[in-house]
C-alpha positions as CSV (number, residue, x, y, z in Angstrom):
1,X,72.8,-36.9,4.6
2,X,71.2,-33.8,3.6
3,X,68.1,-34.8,4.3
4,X,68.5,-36.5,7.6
5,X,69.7,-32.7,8.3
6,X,66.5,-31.2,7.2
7,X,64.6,-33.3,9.4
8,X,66.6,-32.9,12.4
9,X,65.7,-29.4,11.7
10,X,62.0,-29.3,11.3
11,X,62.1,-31.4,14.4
12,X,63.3,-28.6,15.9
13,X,60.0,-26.7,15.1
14,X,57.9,-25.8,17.9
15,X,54.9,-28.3,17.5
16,X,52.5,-25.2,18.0
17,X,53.6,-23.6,15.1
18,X,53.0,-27.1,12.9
19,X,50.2,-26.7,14.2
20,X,49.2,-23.4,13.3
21,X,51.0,-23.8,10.1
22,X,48.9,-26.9,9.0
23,X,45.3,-24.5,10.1
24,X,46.2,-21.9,8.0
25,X,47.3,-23.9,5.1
26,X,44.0,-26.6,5.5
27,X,42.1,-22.5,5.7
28,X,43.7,-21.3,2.7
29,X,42.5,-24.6,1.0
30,X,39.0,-24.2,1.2
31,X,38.3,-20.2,1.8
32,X,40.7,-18.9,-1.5
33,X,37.7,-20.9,-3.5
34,X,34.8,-19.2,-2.1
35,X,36.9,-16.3,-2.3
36,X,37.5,-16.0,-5.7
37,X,34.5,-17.6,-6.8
38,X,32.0,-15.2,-8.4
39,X,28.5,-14.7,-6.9
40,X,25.5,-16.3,-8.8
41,X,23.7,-13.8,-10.6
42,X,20.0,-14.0,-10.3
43,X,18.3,-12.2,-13.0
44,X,14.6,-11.1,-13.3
45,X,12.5,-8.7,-16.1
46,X,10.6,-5.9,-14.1
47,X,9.1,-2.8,-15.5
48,X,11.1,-0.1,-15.3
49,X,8.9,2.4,-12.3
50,X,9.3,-0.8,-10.0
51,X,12.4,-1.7,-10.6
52,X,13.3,1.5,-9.4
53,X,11.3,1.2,-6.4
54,X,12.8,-2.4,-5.5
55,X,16.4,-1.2,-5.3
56,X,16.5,-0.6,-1.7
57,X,15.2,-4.0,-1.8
58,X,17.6,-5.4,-4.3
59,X,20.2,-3.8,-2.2
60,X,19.5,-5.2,1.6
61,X,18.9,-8.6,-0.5
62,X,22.4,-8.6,-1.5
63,X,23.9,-7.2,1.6
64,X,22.4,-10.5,3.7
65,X,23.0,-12.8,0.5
66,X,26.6,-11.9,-0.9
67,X,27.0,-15.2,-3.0
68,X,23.8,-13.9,-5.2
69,X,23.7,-10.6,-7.9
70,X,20.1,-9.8,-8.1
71,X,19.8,-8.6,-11.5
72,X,16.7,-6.9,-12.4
73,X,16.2,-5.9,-16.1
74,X,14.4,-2.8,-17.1
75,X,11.6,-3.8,-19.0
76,X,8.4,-1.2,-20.3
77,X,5.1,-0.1,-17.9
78,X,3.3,-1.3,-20.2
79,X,2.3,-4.7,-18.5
80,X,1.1,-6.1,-21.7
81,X,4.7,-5.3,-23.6
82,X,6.2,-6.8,-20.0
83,X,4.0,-10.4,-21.1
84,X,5.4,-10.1,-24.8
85,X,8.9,-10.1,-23.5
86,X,8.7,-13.3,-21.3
87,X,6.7,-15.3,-23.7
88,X,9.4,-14.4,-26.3
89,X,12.6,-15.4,-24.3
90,X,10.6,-18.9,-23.6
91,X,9.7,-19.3,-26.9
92,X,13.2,-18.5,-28.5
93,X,14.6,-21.4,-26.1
94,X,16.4,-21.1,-22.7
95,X,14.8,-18.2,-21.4
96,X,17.7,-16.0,-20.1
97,X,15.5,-15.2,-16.8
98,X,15.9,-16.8,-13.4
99,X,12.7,-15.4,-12.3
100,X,9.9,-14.2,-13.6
101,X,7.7,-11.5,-12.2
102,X,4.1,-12.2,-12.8
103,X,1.0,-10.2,-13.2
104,X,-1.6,-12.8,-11.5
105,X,-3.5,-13.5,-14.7
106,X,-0.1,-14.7,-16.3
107,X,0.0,-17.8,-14.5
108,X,-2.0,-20.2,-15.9
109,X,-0.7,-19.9,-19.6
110,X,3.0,-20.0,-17.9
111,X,2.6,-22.8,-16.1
112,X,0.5,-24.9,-18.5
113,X,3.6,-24.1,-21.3
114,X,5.9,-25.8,-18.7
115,X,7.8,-22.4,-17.8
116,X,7.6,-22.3,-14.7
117,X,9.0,-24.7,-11.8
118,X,6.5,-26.0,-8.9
119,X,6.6,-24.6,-5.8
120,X,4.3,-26.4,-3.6
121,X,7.2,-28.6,-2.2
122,X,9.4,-25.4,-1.3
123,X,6.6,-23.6,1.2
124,X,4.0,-25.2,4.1
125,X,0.5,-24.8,3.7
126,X,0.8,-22.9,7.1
127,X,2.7,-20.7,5.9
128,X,0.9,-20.1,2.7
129,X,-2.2,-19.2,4.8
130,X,-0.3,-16.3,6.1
131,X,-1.5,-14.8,2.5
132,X,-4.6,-13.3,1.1
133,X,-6.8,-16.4,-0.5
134,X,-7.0,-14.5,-3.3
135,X,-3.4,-14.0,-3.7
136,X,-2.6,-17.3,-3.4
137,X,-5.2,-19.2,-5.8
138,X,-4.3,-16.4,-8.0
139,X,-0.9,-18.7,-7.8
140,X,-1.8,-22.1,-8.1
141,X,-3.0,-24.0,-11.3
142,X,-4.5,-27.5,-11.7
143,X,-3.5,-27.5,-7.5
144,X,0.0,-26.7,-8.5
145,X,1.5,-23.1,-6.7
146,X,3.7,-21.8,-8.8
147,X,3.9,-18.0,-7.9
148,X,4.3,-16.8,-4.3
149,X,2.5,-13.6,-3.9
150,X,4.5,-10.1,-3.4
151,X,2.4,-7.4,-3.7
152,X,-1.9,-7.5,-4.1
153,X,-3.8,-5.7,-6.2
154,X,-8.0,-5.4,-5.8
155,X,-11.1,-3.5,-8.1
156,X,-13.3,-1.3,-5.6
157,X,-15.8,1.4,-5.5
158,X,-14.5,5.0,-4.4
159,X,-17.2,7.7,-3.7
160,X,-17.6,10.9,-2.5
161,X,-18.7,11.4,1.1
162,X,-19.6,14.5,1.3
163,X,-21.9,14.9,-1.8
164,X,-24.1,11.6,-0.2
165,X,-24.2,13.3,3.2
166,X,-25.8,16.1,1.4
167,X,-28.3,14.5,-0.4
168,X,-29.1,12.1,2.6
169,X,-27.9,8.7,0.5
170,X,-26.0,5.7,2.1
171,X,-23.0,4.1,-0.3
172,X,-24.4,2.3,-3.0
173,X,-24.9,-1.3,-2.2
174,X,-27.0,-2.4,-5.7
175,X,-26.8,-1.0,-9.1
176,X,-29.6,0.4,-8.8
177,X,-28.6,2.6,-5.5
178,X,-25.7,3.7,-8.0
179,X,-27.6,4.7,-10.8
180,X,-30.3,6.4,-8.8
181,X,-27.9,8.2,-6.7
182,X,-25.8,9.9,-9.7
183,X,-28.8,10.9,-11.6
184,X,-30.0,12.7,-8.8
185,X,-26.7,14.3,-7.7
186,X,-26.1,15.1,-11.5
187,X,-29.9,16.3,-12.0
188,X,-29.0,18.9,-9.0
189,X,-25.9,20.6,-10.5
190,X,-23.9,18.7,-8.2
191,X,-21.4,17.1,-10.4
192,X,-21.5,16.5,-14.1
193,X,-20.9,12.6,-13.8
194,X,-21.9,9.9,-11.7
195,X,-19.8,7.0,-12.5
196,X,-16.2,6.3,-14.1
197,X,-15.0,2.6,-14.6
198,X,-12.4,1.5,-17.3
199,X,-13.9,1.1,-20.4
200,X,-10.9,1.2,-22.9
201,X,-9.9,-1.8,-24.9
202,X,-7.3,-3.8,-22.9
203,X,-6.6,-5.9,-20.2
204,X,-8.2,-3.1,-17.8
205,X,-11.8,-4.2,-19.1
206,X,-11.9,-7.6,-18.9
207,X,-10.9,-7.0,-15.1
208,X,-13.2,-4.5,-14.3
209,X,-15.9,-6.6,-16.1
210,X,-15.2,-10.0,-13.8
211,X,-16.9,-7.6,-11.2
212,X,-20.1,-6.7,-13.2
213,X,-20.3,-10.4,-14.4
214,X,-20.2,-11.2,-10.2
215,X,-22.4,-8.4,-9.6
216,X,-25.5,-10.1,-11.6
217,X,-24.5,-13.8,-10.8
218,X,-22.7,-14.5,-14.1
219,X,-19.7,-15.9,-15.1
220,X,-16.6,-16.1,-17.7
221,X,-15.5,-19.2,-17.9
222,X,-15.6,-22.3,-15.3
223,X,-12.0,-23.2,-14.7
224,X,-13.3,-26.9,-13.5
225,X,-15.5,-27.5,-16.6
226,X,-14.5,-24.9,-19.1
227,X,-18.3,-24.5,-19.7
228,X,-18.5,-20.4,-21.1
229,X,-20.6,-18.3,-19.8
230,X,-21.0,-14.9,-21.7
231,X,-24.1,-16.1,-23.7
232,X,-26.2,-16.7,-20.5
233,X,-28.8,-13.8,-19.7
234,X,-26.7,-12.6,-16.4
235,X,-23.7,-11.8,-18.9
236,X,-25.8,-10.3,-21.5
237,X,-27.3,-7.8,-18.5
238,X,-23.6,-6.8,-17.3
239,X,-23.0,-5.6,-20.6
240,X,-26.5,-3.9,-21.2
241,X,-25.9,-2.5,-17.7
242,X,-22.8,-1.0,-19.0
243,X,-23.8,-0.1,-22.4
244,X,-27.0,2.0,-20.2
245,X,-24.5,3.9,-18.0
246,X,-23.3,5.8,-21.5
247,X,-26.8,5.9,-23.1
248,X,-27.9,7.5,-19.8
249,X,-24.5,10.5,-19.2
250,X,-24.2,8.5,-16.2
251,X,-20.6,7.7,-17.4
252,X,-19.3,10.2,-20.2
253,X,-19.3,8.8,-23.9
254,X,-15.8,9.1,-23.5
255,X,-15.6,6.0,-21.1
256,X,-15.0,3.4,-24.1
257,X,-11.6,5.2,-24.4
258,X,-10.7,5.7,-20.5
259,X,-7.9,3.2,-18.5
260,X,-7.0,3.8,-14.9
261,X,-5.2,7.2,-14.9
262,X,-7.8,9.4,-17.1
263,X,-10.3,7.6,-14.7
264,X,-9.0,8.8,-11.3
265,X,-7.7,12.2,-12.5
266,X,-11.7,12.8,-12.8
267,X,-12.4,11.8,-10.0
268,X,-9.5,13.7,-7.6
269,X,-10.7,17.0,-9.7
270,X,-14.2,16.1,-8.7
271,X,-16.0,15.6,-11.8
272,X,-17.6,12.3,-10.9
273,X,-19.4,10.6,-7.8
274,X,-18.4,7.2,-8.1
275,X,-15.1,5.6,-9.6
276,X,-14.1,2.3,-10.1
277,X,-10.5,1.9,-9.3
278,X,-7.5,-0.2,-7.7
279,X,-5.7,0.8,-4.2
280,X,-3.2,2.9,-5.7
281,X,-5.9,6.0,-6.1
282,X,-6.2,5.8,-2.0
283,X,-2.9,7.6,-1.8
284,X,-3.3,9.9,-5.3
285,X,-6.5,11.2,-3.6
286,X,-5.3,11.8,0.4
287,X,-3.3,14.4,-1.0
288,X,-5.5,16.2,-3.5
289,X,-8.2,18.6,-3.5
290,X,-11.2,15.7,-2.2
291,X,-8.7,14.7,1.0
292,X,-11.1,13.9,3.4
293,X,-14.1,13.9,1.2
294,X,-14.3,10.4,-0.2
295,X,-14.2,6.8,1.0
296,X,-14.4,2.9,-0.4
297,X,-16.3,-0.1,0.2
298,X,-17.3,-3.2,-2.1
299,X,-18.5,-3.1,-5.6
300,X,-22.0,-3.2,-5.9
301,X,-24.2,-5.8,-7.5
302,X,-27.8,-6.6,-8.6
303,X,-30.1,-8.2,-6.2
304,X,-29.9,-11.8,-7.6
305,X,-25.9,-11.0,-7.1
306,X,-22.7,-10.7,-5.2
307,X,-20.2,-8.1,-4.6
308,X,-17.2,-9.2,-6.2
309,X,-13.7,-7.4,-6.2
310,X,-11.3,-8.3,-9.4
311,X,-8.2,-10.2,-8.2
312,X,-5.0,-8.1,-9.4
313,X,-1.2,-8.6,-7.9
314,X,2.1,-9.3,-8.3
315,X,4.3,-12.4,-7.8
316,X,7.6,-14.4,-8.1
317,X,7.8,-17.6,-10.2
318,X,11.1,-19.7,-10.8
319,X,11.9,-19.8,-14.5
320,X,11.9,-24.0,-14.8
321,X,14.8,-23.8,-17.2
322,X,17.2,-21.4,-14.7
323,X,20.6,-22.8,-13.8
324,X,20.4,-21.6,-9.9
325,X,16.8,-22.9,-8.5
326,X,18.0,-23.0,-5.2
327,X,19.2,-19.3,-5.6
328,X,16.5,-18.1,-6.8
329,X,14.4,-20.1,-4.6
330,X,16.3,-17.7,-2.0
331,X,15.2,-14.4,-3.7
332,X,11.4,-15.2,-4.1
333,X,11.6,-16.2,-0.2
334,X,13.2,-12.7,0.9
335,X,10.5,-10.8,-1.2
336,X,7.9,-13.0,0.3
337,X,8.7,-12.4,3.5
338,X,6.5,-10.3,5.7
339,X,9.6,-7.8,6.8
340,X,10.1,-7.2,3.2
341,X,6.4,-6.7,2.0
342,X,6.1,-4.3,5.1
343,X,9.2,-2.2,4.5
344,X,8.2,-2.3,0.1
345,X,4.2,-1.2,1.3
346,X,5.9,1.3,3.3
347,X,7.6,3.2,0.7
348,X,5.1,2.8,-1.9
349,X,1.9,2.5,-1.0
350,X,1.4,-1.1,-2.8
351,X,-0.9,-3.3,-0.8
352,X,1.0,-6.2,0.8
353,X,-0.3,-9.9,0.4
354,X,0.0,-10.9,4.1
355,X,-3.0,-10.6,6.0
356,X,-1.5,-9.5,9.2
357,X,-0.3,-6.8,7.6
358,X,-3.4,-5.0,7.1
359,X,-3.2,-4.3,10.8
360,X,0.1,-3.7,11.2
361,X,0.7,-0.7,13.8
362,X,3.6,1.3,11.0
363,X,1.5,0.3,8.2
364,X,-2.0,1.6,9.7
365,X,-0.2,4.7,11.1
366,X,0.8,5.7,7.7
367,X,-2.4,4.1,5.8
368,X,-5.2,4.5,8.1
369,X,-7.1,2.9,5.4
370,X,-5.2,-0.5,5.0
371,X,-8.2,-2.9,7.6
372,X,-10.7,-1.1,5.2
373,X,-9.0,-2.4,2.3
374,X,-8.6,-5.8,3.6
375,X,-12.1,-6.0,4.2
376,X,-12.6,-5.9,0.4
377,X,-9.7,-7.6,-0.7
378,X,-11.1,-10.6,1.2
379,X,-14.0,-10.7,-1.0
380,X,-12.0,-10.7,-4.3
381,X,-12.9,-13.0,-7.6
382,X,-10.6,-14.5,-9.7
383,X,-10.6,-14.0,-13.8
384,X,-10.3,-17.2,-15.0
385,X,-7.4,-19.0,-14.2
386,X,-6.9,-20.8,-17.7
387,X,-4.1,-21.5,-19.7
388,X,-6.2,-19.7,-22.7
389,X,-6.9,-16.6,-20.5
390,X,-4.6,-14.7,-22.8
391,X,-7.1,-15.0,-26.2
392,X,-10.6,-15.4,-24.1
393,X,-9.5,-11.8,-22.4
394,X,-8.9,-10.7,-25.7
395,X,-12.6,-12.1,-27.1
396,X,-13.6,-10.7,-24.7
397,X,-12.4,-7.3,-24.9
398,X,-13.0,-6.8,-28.3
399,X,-16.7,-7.8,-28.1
400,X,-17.7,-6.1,-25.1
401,X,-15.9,-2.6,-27.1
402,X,-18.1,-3.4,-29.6
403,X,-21.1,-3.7,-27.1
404,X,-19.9,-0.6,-25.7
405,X,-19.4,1.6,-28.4
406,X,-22.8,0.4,-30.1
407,X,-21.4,-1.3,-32.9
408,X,-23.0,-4.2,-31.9
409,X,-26.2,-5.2,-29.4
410,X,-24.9,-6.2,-26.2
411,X,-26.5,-9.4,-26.4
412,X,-24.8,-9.9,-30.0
413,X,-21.6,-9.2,-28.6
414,X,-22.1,-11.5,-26.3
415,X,-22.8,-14.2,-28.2
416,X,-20.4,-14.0,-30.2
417,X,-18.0,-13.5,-27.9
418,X,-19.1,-17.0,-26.1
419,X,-19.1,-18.5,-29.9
420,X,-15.4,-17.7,-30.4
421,X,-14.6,-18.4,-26.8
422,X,-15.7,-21.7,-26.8
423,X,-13.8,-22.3,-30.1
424,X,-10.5,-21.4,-28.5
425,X,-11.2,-23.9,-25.5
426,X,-12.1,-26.5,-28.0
427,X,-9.2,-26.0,-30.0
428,X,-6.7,-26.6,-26.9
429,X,-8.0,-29.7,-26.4
C-alpha cells in the first residue's frame, strides 16, 4: 500500500523536472570522473638555463592542455653531464622520462639502443618539409624519424667588417684568403689574432672539425658504408691546416684549451679577425663594443672543397618505455609548432627550425640577421649519424688534441685515430 502511494506521488512530478533530474544525474556520472581524475604528468630532463627559459612555454602548454603536468627536471649545462643522465636512467631499466630532449648528435645511439619510439607514423612528410633539411636528417636513423626538431643550431664564420674594408679584402672564401688576410692585418698592428675556432678537448672539436674535414673534401665516417675516413690525405690536411694556424700565431697557442665562450669573448673585445662560432654570438656581439662592425657568411674551404656548416640543434624524442605516448605525443607537437618556435626564438635568440621562419616579419624586425643565417644553415653537414658517434667523437677528439698540441704528427694522429675508429665499428657488428 505504501508503495502504490509513492508512486502516485512521483507521478505527480512534473515530467520536466524528471527530466532535468535524469540530465544532471547521467552529467554527474560521467564529469565527477574527469573531475577528480589527476592530470597526466609528462616529464622531461632539460638543462637547467633552458628550462628556465621554456617556462612561459611550459606554462601556455598547460593552460591549452589541462589534463597534462609538463614536468621539466633541472638537469646540468653541461650537455655532456645532460647525455650521462639519460643513458643512465635507460640503462638502470624503465627510464623515468616521458621525453627526452636531444642534442642532434644523440640520436643515433638512442634510437639504435631501442629508447626511443618512432615517429614517422605521427607527422606527414609535408609537414616535415616545413623544417630545415638539416634539422630533420639530424632526426632520422636507418630512415626512421625519431626526433622532431625544436630549436637549430649551425658552425659559421664571423669577421670583422670594418678591418677588411680597410685593408681592401673581400670575406674569406678559401683557406687561403683566411690565412693571407690575418697575417696581413696582424703584420700591420691591426689586431693581435686572426682566427679563433674551438680547439679544447670535447664535443666542441669534433663539431667544428666536420667543417674542416668538408672544407678539404674529406670525411669521418660514411653512415651508408661505415668506410672511415681520417687516414685519407684530405683528413690528414684538415688537421695539418689546423695544427699550422698555431705554428703560425694565426690562432693563439692557447686555442687547444678554448670552447665557445673564451672564443667569442675575444672576439667581441676585438682581439681577433675571424671566429668560428654558433648563432648565439649574433646577439652577444649586437650589443658590445664591435655592434655594427662585423658580419657572417659560410665557412671557408680549400679549392678541391666545399663550404660546410656543422649541424647542431635541439629536439623532442618519445621515451619508447613512457606510460603516456599519446600525451607526450601532444607535448613534442606544441613545441614543434611554428607559433611556439616563433614566440621561444623571440625571447631568446635561439634559431628556430622552420624555414618560413627565417623571414618572419616579428622575427626579422627584432633579428635583422635571421635570412642571413638561413642562408648558411641551408648548407649544413651532418657529424655522423651512427649509433657509435659517442666513442668515434671521442677518437676523435683525443687524437686530433694530440695533433694539435704536437704530441703527435698530424698525420699520426690521424691514423691512429682511423685505426681505433674502425675497431669500434667492427666491434658493433
Amino acid at each position: 500500500m505504501r508503495i502504490s502511494k509513492q508512486l502516485q506521488s512521483i507521478k505527480k512530478i512534473p515530467r520536466t523536472l524528471v527530466a532535468l533530474i535524469a540530465s544532471i544525474a547521467a552529467a554527474l556520472f560521467f564529469i565527477l570522473p574527469a573531475l577528480t581524475q589527476q592530470p597526466v604528468t609528462i616529464k622531461v630532463l632539460i638543462q637547467a638555463l633552458e628550462a628556465e627559459q621554456l617556462q612561459p612555454i611550459v606554462e601556455e602548454f598547460e593552460k591549452q592542455n589541462p589534463d597534462i603536468n609538463l614536468d621539466i627536471i633541472e638537469a646540468p649545462n653541461e650537455t655532456n653531464q645532460v647525455e650521462d643522465l639519460y643513458t643512465s636512467a635507460f640503462l638502470l631499466g624503465e627510464s623515468p622520462y616521458d621525453l627526452v630532449y636531444m642534442d642532434i648528435v644523440w640520436v643515433p645511439k638512442f634510437a639504435a639502443a631501442g629508447w626511443l619510439m618512432p615517429l614517422s607514423d605521427r607527422v606527414s612528410q609535408e609537414e616535415l618539409e616545413q623544417f630545415l633539411n638539416g634539422d630533420v636528417n639530424g632526426g632520422t636513423y636507418e630512415g626512421e624519424l625519431y626526433r622532431m626538431p625544436f630549436r637549430s643550431d649551425v658552425g659559421m664564420l664571423y669577421y670583422r667588417t670594418d678591418w677588411l674594408k680597410q685593408a681592401g679584402y673581400k670575406p674569406p672564401e678559401t683557406f687561403d684568403d683566411l690565412v693571407q688576410i690575418s697575417q696581413d692585418l696582424q703584420s700591420r698592428d691591426t689586431v693581435e689574432w686572426g682566427y679563433l675556432w674551438q680547439g679544447k678537448q670535447y664535443e666542441g672539436l669534433s663539431a667544428m672539425f666536420v667543417e674542416i674535414l668538408e672544407g678539404f673534401g674529406g670525411f669521418w665516417v660514411d653512415p651508408d658504408t661505415l668506410k672511415v675516413g681520417l687516414d685519407q690525405p684530405e683528413a690528414i690536411q684538415g688537421a695539418e691546416f689546423l695544427r699550422s694556424l698555431i705554428k703560425k700565431n694565426i690562432s693563439p697557442p692557447g686555442i687547444t684549451t678554448y670552447a665557445e665562450p673564451a672564443t667569442h669573448r675575444l672576439f667581441i673585445n676585438g682581439e681577433s679577425v675571424f671566429l668560428r662560432n654558433w648563432p648565439y654570438v649574433y646577439g652577444l656581439a649586437l650589443d658590445s663594443p664591435i655592434e655594427g662592425e662585423f658580419a657572417i657568411k659560410e665557412m671557408p674551404h680549400s679549392r678541391q672543397g666545399s663550404s660546410g656548416a656543422s649541424q647542431g640543434g635541439w629536439g623532442l624524442g618519445v621515451s619508447a618505455n613512457t606510460n603516456h605516448p599519446e600525451e607526450a605525443w601532444r607535448v613534442v607537437e606544441f613545441l614543434s609548432k611554428a607559433e611556439t618556435q616563433k614566440e621561444y626564438s623571440l625571447r631568446t635568440g635561439y634559431l628556430p627550425s622552420r624555414r618560413a621562419l627565417y623571414t618572419n616579419p616579428e622575427l626579422v624586425a627584432k633579428y635583422p640577421y635571421f635570412p642571413e643565417l638561413l642562408k648558411v644553415i641551408e648548407n649544413s653537414v651532418l657529424r655522423p649519424p651512427i649509433a657509435q658517434y659517442s666513442q668515434t667523437s671521442d677518437i676523435l677528439q683525443r687524437y686530433l688534441s694530440a695533433a694539435l698540441t704536437g704530441t703527435m704528427s698530424p698525420e699520426e694522429a690521424m691514423n691512429t685515430a682511423a685505426r681505433e675508429t674502425r675497431a669500434v665499428l667492427e666491434q658493433s657488428k
